[in-house]
C-alpha positions in Angstrom: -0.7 -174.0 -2.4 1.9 -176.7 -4.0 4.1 -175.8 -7.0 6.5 -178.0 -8.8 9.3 -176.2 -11.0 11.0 -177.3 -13.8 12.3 -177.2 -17.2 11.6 -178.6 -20.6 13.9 -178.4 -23.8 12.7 -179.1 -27.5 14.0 -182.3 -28.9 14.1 -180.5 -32.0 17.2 -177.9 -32.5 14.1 -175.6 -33.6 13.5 -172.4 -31.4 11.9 -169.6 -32.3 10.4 -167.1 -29.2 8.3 -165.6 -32.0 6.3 -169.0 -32.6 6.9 -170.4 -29.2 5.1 -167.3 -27.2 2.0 -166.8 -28.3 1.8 -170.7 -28.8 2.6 -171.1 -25.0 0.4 -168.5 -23.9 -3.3 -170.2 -25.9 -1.8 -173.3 -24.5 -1.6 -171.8 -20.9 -5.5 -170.5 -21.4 -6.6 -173.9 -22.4 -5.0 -176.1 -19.9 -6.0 -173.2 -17.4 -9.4 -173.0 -18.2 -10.1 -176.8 -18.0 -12.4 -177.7 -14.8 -10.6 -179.6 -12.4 -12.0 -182.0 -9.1 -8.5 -180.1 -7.2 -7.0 -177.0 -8.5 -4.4 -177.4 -11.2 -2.8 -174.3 -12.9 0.3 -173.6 -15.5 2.9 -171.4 -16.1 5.3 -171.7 -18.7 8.1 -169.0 -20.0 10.4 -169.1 -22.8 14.0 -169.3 -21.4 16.1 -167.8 -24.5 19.4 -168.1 -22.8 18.8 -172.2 -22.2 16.4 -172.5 -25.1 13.6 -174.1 -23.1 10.4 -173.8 -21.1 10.7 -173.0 -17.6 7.7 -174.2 -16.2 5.3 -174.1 -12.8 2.5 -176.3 -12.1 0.3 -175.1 -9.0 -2.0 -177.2 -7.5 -4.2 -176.8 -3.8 -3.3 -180.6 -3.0 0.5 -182.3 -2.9 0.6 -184.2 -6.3 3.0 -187.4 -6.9 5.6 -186.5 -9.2 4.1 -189.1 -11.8 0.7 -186.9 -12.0 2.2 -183.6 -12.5 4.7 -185.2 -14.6 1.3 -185.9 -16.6 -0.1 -182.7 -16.4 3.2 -181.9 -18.4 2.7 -184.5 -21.1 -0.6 -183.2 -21.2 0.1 -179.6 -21.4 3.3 -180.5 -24.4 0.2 -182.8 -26.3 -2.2 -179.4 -26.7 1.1 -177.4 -27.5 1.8 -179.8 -30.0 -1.0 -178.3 -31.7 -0.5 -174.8 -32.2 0.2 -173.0 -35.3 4.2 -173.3 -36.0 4.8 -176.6 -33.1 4.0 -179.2 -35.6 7.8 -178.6 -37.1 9.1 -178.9 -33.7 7.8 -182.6 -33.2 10.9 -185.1 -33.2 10.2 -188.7 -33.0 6.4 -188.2 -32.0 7.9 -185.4 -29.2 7.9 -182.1 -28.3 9.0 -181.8 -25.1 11.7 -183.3 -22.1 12.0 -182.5 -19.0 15.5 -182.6 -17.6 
């Protein structure tokens, strides 16, 4: 098994654990739940000290950086959509990594 770690702020000043929670966890389900050719899996955490996500994507094959890089996109784009995130979008944005 292959994990990549990371983090990824808000570009909007917004943060709420309240919203972001239970927003993270659907989001974790659905990305989860997708069927995938290789194994892909997400875990993402509220960091309140840092005000970000820390995140870990698992995967049974070594990914290029550029592809879990898009599995990140991917997983911000259906966060985007939960109740509360819509506020949080900043220039067409949710999420950086750093």
């Amino acid at each position: 098994m292959f994990y990549y770690k990371f983090k990824a702020y808000f570009l909007s000043n917004l943060f709420n654990p309240a919203i972001l929670i239970p927003a993270i966890n659907n989001t974790e389900i659905s990305f989860n739940r997708l069927h995938r050719k290789n194994f892909k899996h997400i875990s993402a955490t509220v960091d309140n000290v840092n005000k970000c996500l820390d995140v870990t994507l698992y995967s049974t094959i070594d990914i290029d950086r550029v592809n879990w890089l898009r599995a990140a996109q991917y997983f911000s784009k259906e966060l985007s959509k939960e109740p509360g995130l819509n506020s949080y979008i900043y220039k067409r944005r949710l999420l950086e990594r750093l």
